[in-house]
Structure formats: C-alpha cells, structure tokens
DOZAVEX-45406 format. One record per residue (C-alpha): x negated, y, z. Coordinates in steps of 0.5 Angstrom, whole numbers, padded with zeros to 4 digits, always signed. Last residue first. Layout:
XYZ;...
END
This chain:
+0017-0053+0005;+0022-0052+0011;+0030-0054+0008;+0036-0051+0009;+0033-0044+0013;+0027-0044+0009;+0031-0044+0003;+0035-0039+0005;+0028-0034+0006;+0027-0037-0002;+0033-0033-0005;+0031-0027+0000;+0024-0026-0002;+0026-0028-0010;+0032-0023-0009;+0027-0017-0007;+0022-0018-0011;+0026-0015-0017;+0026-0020-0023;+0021-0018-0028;+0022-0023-0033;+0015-0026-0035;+0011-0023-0030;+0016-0024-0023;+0019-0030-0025;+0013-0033-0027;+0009-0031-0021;+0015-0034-0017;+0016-0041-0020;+0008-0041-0019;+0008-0039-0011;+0015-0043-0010;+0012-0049-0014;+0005-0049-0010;+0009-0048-0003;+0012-0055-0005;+0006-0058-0007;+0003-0057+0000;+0000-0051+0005;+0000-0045+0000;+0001-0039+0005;-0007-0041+0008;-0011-0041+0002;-0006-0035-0002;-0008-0031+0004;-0016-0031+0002;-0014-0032-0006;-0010-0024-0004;-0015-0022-0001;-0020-0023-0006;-0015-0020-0011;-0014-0014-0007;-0020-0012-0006;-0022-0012-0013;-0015-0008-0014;-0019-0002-0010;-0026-0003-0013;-0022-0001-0019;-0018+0005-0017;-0025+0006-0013;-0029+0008-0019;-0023+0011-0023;-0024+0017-0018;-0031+0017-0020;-0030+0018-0026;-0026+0024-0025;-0030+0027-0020;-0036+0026-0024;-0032+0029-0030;-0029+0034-0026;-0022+0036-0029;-0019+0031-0025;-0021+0033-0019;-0020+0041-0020;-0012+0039-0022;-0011+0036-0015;-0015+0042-0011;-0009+0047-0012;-0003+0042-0009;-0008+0038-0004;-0006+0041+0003;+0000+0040+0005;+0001+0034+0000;-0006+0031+0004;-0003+0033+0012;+0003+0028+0010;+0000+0023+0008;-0005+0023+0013;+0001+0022+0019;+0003+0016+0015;-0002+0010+0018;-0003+0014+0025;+0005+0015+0026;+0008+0007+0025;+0002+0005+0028;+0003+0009+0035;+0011+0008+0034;+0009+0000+0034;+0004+0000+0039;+0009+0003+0044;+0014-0002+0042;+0010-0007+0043;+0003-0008+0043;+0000-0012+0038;+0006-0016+0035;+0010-0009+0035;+0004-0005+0032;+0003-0010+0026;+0011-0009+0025;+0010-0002+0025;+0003-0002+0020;+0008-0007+0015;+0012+0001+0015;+0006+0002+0009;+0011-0002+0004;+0014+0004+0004;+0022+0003+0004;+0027-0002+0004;+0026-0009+0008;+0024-0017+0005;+0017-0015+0003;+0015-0011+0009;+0017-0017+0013;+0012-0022+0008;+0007-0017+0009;+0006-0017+0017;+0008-0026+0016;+0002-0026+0012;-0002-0022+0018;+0001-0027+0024;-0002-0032+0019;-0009-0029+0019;-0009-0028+0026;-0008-0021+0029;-0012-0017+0034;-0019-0021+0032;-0023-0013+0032;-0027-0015+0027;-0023-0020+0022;-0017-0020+0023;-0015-0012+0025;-0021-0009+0021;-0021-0013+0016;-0015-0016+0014;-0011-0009+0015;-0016-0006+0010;-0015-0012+0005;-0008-0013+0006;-0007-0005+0004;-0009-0006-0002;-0002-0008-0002;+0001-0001-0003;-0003+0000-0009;-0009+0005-0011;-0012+0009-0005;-0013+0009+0002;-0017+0013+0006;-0014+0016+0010;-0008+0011+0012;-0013+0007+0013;-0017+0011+0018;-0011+0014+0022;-0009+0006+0023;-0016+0005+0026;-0016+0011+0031;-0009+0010+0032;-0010+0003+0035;-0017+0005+0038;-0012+0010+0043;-0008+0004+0044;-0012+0000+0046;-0013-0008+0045;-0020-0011+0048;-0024-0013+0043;-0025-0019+0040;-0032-0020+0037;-0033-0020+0030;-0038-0015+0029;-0039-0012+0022;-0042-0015+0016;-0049-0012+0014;-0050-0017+0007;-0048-0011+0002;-0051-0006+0005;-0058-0005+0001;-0053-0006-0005;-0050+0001-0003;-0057+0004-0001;-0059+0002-0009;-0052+0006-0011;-0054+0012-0007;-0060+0012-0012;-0058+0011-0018;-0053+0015-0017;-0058+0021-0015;-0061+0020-0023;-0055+0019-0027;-0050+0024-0025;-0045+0022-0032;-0047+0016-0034;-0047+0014-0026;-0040+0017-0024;-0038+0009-0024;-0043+0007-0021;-0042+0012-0014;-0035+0011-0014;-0035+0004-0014;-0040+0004-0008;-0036+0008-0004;-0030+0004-0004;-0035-0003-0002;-0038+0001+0003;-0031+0003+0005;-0028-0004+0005;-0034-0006+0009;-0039-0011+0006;-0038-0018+0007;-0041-0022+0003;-0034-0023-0001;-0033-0015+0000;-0039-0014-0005;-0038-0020-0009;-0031-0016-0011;-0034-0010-0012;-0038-0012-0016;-0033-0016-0020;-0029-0009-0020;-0036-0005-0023;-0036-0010-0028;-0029-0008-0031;-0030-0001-0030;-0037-0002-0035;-0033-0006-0039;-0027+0000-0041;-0021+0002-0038;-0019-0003-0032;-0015+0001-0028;-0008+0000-0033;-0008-0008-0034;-0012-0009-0028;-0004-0004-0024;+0001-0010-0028;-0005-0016-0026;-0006-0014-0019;+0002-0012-0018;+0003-0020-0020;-0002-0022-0016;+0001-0020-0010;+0008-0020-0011;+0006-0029-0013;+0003-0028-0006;+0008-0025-0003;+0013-0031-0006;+0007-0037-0002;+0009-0033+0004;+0016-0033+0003;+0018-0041+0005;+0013-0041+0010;+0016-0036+0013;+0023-0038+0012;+0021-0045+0015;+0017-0042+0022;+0025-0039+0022;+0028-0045+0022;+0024-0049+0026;+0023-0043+0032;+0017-0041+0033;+0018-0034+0032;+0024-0033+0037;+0023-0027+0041;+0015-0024+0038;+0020-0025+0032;+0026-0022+0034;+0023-0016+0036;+0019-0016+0029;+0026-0015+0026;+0028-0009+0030;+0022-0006+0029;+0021-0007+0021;+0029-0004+0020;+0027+0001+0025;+0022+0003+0021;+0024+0001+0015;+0030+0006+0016;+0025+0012+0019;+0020+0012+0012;+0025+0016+0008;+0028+0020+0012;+0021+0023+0015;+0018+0024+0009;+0024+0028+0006;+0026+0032+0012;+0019+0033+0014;+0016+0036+0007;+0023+0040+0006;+0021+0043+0013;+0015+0044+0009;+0017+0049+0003;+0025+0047+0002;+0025+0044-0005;+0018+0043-0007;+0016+0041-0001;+0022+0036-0001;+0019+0033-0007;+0012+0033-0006;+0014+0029+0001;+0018+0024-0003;+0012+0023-0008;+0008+0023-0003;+0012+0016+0000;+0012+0013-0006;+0004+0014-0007;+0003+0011-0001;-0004+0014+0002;-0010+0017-0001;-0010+0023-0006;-0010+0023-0015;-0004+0018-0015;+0001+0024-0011;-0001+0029-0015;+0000+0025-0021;+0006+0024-0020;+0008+0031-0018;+0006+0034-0024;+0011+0029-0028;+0017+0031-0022;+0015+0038-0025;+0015+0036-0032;+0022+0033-0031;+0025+0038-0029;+0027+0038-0021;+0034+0038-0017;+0037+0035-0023;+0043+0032-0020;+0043+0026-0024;+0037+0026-0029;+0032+0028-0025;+0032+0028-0018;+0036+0021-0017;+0033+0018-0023;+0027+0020-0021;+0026+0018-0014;+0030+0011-0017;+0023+0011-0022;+0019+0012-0015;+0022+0007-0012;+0021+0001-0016;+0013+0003-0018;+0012+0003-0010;+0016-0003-0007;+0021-0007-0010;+0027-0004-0005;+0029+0002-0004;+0035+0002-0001;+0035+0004+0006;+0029+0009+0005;+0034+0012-0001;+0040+0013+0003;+0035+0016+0009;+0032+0020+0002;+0039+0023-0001;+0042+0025+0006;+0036+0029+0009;+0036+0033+0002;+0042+0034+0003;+0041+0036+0010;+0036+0041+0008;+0040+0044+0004;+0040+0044-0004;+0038+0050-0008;+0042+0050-0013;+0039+0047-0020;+0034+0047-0026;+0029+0050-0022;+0024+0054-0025;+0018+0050-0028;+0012+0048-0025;+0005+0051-0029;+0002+0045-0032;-0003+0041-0028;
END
C-alpha cells in the first residue's frame, strides 16, 4: 500500500461527514460496485476530502478483508478523516437509512404480505433479482477467474457445495488449492481432508428461534464473508433455509428482492430476515451481528493489508476464496431461480432484465421498481 498522501482539503467536521454519508445510504442505489463509484465522486473530485491514490489504497483494502466492501469503504474514509469516531460517523450514517427503510417495509410485509397485489410485486421482482444475480456473477467471473486452474477450482467448489459441503468448508478448500503450486505438500494434505468432507452435510432439523443464536449466525457471516454482497445468498440459504429451517426458500427470495428496491448495503437484507424471524428485536440483533465485523476488520486491518497481498501463498489463496465465493453464488442463484421462475412470463421478465442489465447496463433499481408496477396491474 502506497504512503497516503496528505490531504488535499480542511478537515471536514464530524457533522459533515454525518451529512454526506446519511444523504449517501438514502440514495445509493445499484448495489456495491454503484456506491463506491458515487463514494468517489463525492470524496475525490467534488469536495476532494481525499486523493485519488488514498481512496485507491482504501479500495483495495476493503477488498482484501470480509464483509461489505461498500460499507468499509465508507468506514476507511471516516477513519481517515476523523480516527474512529469518523469510523462510527461514516459507517453508521450509511447503514441507518436502509435499516429503517427495510424495517418499515418488512413491518408491511409481515402486516399485508398475502395480499394479491402485493403476492403480484413479489412475483414480479424475483425473477428481475435473479437476472442482478447473474449479471454480478458474469461482471465479478470475468475478473476472479485468472487462469484454468481458478477456474477449475470454482467448479469444485460448486460441486462441493451442491453435495452439501458447508460454505465454510467449501471456502477453505479453495484457499488451500489454490496456494498448492506454492505450498505443495501440506496442500496437498488439507485439500485430501476437504474432499473427505464434502458428503457430511449438516442437520436439518428446526431449531427453536433465539436471539442469542441469531446473532451468533449473523456475526459469523459477516466475518467470513468475502467477494459480492450476494454471495451472501448462499450463507443465508444455508444456515437460515436449510439448517436451522427459519426462513423459506420464498421468504429468502423476497429478503433479497427488498434489499434490491432500497438504498444502501446490500447487507441490510440481514434486518429484513431479522424482522420475519423475530420482530423488531430480531431485526436490530441481525442488523448489528452481520456489520459489527466490518467495522472491527477496518480498525484493525490497516497495517496487515499490505502484508497479505505481498505473501504469495496469502495472495493465491485470497483468489481461491474469491472464486469459490461467486461459485457459491452461481449454485444459489439457479436454486432461487427455480423457484422465482414459475411461468413463461416470469421467464420473460428474468430474460429481458439479464439483457437490459449485460447488454446496456441500466441501473438495478429502475428495473426492480419498473417490474414492481407491473406486479401491482397485473400478477405474472
């Protein structure tokens, strides 16, 4: 990481930094790639509180540690700006609009979820998520993907999930294959006890809903979670649909339809799963557990950051789970698309989206709210 360079304007207050971010969680829109490129805009080249090579230093630490990377960007700038109350400014003021927003929006689907009109925006939007799903798969694939041997391990992992290999296991895996050309011999010997793992899938029984072990799973996905916001799904399917049996695969689909139609991280789909689980208490004890890594690995990452991309076997397997991680968001995203695709006219939507979003790049957000009138005057 380059030397930062001394500032390039006044120290802003805490109170501006407050006004930016909440005006920025209020209308970012089109998830991480979109709100980081308005983070530099604003930063950079309008009030130029930070160079370019700072923000650039900043990117790339946010991509190296898990969790939002749009969100850490916003905590790295406070940090920067005002040490680590700037860090809480920043982060809180762009998280806090999309909670409320989700929360509001999750009371009125808990209230009036099963009411036609609003059964037809959800069936509307599904099949346009699906499309955002793929389109950030095939954006992210094109980058991650650097050579056959990534690529081979990203099949692997796929099939290793598909057998129902636990995401971490899957994660883990990768990491170790990938550093093999380097760390030959003890790769070789972990990636053995990986594929000896791959058939033990976890229980499903239900578990009775608490509190204490919602955290618990929210803090672990927050901590662990590297590459695109919606690898997420994968995380969230298999522990809240699959293991613990909390949530429905529909409800899950709906979870990420809401996080698409509102500002913000993409993360806040935690406090609308919260909401359907345990109210408003399960909606600030998800809300808190999947962001309070983010700001605990910006804290602390800062001198580390540099020393992991310069490790070779660090390095490689960084791109391991960066592969492994879209892996997982391609299976999950044909999972989901099997149950958001119900007729012909589902299939148009999803088609005419994915050709919108990868041919002429319209923002998410108009397509989720365009296909939401839809649903309103007629139910796919």
């Amino acid at each position: 990481m380059s030397t930062p360079s001394i500032s390039i304007a006044a120290q802003p207050s805490l109170g501006e930094i407050a006004v930016v971010f909440l005006k920025l969680g209020t209308t970012a829109f089109g998830g991480p790639a979109a709100h980081i490129a308005m983070m530099h805009d604003e930063f950079v080249r309008r009030r130029r509180w930070i160079s370019e090579e700072e923000f650039l230093d900043r990117l790339g630490a946010a991509n190296l540690i898990p969790g939002p990377s749009s969100t850490e960007m916003a905590i790295h700038i406070g940090l920067l700006k005002r040490g680590w109350r700037g860090l809480l400014v920043a982060g809180l003021c762009f998280i806090v609009p999309a909670v409320i927003l989700v929360g509001i929006i999750a009371a009125i689907y808990i209230r009036y979820g099963a009411i036609p009109r609003v059964a037809g925006v959800m069936v509307a939007v599904k099949p346009v998520v699906i499309a955002i799903i793929v389109q950030a798969f095939w954006n992210l694939g094109k980058t991650a993907v650097k050579g056959w041997w990534l690529g081979t391990i990203g099949v692997l992992a796929a099939a290793a999930y598909l057998f129902g290999a636990h995401e971490l296991l899957v994660l883990l895996g990768a990491a170790l294959l990938a550093s093999l050309p380097m760390w030959s011999q003890q790769a070789k010997r972990a990636a053995a006890l990986w594929v000896g793992a791959l058939p033990a899938a976890a229980a499903s029984d239900i578990v009775p809903v608490s509190l204490p072990r919602l955290f618990l799973t929210f803090l672990k996905i927050g901590s662990v979670l590297f590459g695109s916001g919606y690898v997420l799904l994968a995380f969230l399917r298999g522990d809240f649909v699959d293991r613990l049996q909390w949530l429905t695969q529909q409800q899950l689909l709906d979870a990420v339809a809401v996080g698409q139609i509102t500002p913000g991280p993409v993360f806040t789909t935690a406090t609308f799963i919260g909401y359907i689980i345990a109210g408003p208490r399960g909606a600030a004890v998800a809300t808190v557990a999947i962001f309070l890594p983010a700001f605990l690995l910006v804290a602390i990452s800062g001198p580390l950051v540099p020393r992991i991309r310069k490790s070779k076997v660090a390095s490689a397997a960084l791109d391991g789970v960066v592969v492994a991680s879209l892996a997982l968001m391609g299976v999950v995203a044909w999972q989901l698309g099997r149950d958001a695709i119900i007729n012909w006219q589902t299939l148009v939507i999803a088609l005419v989206s994915a050709v919108l979003l990868l041919r002429w790049k319209v923002n998410s957000a108009w397509l989720i709210l365009g296909t939401a009138v839809i649903g309103v005057v007629w139910r796919p």
